[in-house]
N, C-alpha and C positions, 0 to 999 in steps of 0.2 A: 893255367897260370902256374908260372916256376915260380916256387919261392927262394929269397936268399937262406942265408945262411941262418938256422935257428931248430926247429920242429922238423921232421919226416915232410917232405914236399910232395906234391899231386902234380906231377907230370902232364897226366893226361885227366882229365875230369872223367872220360866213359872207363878209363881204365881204372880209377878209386872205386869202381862198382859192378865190375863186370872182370873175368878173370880174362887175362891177355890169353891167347894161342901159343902154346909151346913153340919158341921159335929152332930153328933146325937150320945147319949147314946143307942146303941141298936136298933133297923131294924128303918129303914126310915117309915115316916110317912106314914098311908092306902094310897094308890093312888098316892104317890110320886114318880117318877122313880128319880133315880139316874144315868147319863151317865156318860159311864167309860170315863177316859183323853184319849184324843184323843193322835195318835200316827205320825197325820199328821203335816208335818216339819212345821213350824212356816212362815208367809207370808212376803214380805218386811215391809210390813207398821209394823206390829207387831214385824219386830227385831229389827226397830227404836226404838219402844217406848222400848223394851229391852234393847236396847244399851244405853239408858239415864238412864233407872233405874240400868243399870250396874254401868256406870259413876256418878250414885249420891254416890250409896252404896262403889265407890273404893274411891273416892273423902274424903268420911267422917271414914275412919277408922284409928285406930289410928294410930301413929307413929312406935311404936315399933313392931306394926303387917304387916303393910303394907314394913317396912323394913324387918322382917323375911322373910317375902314371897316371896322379891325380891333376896334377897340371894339364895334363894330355885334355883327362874324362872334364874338367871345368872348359877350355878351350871347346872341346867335342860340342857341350851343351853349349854353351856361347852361341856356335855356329846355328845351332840349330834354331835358337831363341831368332838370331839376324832370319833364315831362312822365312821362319814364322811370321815375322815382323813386316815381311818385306813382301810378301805375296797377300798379305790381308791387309796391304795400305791402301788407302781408297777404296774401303770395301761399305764402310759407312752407310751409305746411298744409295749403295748399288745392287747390292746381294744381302739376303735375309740376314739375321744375328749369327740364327742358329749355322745356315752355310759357312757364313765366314769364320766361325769357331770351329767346323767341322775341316775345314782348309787347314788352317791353323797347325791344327793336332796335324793330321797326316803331315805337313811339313816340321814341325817340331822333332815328328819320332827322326828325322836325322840323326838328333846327337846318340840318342839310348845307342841306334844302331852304329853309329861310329865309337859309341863307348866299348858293346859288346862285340862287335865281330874284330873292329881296330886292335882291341886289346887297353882297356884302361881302369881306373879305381873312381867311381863315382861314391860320396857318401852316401847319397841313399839309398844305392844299391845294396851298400856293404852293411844297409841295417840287420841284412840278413847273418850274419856272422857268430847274431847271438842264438843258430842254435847251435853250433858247435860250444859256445859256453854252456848254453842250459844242458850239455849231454858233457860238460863237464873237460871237453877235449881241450879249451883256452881255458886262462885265466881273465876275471873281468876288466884289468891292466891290458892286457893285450888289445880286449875289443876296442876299451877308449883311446888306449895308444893309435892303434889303425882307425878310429874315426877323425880324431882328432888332423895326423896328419893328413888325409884324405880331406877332408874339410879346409883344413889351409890351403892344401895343393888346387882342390876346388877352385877357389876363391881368387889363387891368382893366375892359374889360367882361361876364369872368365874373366876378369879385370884386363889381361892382355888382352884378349880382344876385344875389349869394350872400346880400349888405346886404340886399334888397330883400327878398329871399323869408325870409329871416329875422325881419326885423321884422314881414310880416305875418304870422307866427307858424302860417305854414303845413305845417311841416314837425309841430305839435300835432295835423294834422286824424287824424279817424279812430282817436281815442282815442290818440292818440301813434302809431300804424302807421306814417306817412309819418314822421316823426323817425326813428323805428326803425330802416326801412327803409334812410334818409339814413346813418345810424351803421353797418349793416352793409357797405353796401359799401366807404364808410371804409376798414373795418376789413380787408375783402379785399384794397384796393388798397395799404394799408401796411404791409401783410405777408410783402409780395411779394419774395423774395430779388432782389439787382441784375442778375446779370446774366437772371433769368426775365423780371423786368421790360423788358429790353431786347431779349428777343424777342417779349415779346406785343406793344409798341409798332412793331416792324419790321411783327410780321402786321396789324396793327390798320391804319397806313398804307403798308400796297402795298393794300389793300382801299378806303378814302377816298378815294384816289389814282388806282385803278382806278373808281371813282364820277366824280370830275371825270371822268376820259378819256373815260367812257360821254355826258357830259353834252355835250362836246365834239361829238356827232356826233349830239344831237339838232337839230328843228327847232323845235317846242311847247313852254311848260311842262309840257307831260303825258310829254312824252318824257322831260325833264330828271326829272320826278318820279320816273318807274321806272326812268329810271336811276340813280337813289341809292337807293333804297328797298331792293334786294336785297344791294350788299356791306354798304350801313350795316347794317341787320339782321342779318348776317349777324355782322362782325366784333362788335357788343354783344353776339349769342347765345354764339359763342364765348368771350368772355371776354376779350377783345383790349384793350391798352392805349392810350388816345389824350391825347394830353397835355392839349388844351384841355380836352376836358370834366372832366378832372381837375383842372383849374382850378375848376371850379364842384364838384366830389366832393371832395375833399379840404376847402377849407375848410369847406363847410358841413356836414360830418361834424366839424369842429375846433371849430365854433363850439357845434353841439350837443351834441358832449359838455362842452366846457368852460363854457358859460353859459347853458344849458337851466335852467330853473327847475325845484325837485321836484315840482310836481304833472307834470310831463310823465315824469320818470322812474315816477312811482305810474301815470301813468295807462297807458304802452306795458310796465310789468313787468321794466323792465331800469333798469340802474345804469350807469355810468360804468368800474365795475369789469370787465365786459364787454365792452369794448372797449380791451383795453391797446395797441393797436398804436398807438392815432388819434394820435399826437401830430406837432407841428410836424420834428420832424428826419427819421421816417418820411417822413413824406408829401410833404419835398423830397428828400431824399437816397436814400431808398430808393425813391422811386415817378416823380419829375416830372423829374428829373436824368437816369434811365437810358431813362425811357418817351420823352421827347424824342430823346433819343440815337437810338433804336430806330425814331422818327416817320422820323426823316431817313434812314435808311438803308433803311426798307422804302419810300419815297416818293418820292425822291432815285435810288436805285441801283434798287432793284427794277422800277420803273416808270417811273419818268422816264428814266433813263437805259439803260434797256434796250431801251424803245421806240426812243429815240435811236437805237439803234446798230444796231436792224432796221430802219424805216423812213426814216432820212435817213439816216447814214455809207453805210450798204450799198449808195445810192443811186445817190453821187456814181461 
């Protein structure tokens, strides 16, 4: 990640931890060897000090980049929520719970991996940031500046494509199934008493959180991919809370029950009646409100800052 204009920027993330090769006009010096970069994964202690130089570099970039990107990272999960949604419709009857939650997850990690390899600012990835505060490199202004904007950007580029995947009236496929589908989990996530709410979201990001830090100590996209691939899957099969994709689950669960046309209700066999939970105060107050809360504190404290306090304080 480059940053703008502001603090010293991390160019390269192996390069904030590992000293580059003297570079040279033309062959290395008589009797110099040059060792090629090593291909071995990066150690704990070494993805601490990665994860601060990640956290100075997201911390100081500017506004209008660190907002593009987040736009990017809410669309990313969007995608991935539609993916999710859309291969475990009609799975109901067909396939065990636990199967079709374990589908689920592996198609979900789309977005994490379109966040990290794409290049984007998900919030609750960036819970990590606080350990470069705790080691004093930001100021705590900086962290909620970059959460904050990252959060908005979140927010409307899942909403775009809630617009998007709406109008192309794809959530109809499959004789209304993928609408269906869209509406039940709605209807899960808005039902959800507050404070449960605010532990699935703790468990949801110390797991997403734990995905970045894995990702931190690859060297491939292959490495980056299986290291998301298992807690992401893992926190969807559970049933863990995560704010962004809730951004794209909530409303387009709102949208379809509130402005679905009736041939879609005739065609999936369900009504609106169905789903009393889906409405607008639910799905901020009792789902997005506490599930954030819960983001920060399993992301932030669990992981960010525990790491923190094994691998640097303990150090000094």
């Amino acid at each position: 990640m480059v940053a703008g204009n502001g603090p010293p920027t991390v160019l390269s993330m192996e390069s904030a931890i590992e000293p580059r090769a003297q570079e040279t006009d033309g062959a290395a010096p008589t009797g110099v060897t040059t060792a090629p970069p090593s291909l071995d994964a990066l150690m704990p202690p070494q993805i601490a000090a990665k994860a601060e130089d990640v956290g100075v570099a997201k911390a100081g970039m500017s506004a209008l980049r660190t907002l593009s990107l987040a736009v990017l990272a809410g669309a990313f999960i969007g995608l991935g929520a539609m993916f999710a949604t859309t291969v475990t419709a009609g799975s109901a009857d067909a396939i065990p719970f636990g199967l079709a939650k374990l589908i689920a997850g592996v198609a979900f990690s789309l977005g994490l991996i379109l966040v990290v390899v794409g290049g984007a600012e998900l919030f609750t990835g960036n819970n990590l940031i606080v350990m470069a505060w705790a080691e004093r490199r930001i100021p705590i202004r900086r962290v909620l500046r970059n959460w904050g904007l990252v959060y908005a950007g979140n927010l409307v580029g899942a909403l775009a494509t809630v617009l998007l995947i709406y109008a192309s009236k794809q959530y109809q496929f499959g004789d209304g199934a993928v609408g269906a589908n869209a509406l039940a989990v709605a209807q899960t996530k808005t039902s959800l008493g507050f404070g449960q709410a605010i532990a699935l979201g703790i468990m949801c990001n110390a797991l997403v959180c734990l995905a970045i830090w894995l990702t931190y100590a690859a060297r491939s996209v292959t490495d980056k991919v299986l290291a998301i691939l298992f807690p992401i899957t893992a926190f969807v099969a559970a049933g863990f809370e995560h704010s962004v994709a809730n951004m794209y689950f909530l409303p387009m669960g709102l949208l379809i029950h509130d402005r679905a046309p009736t041939s879609f209700w005739h065609a999936s066999g369900t009504s609106p009646s169905d789903f009393p939970d889906i409405t607008w105060t639910h799905a901020l107050v009792d789902n997005l409100l506490p599930v954030t809360i819960g983001n920060i504190i399993g992301g932030s404290v669990m992981v960010g800052l525990a790491y923190w306090l094994i691998y640097v304080r303990t150090e000094r």
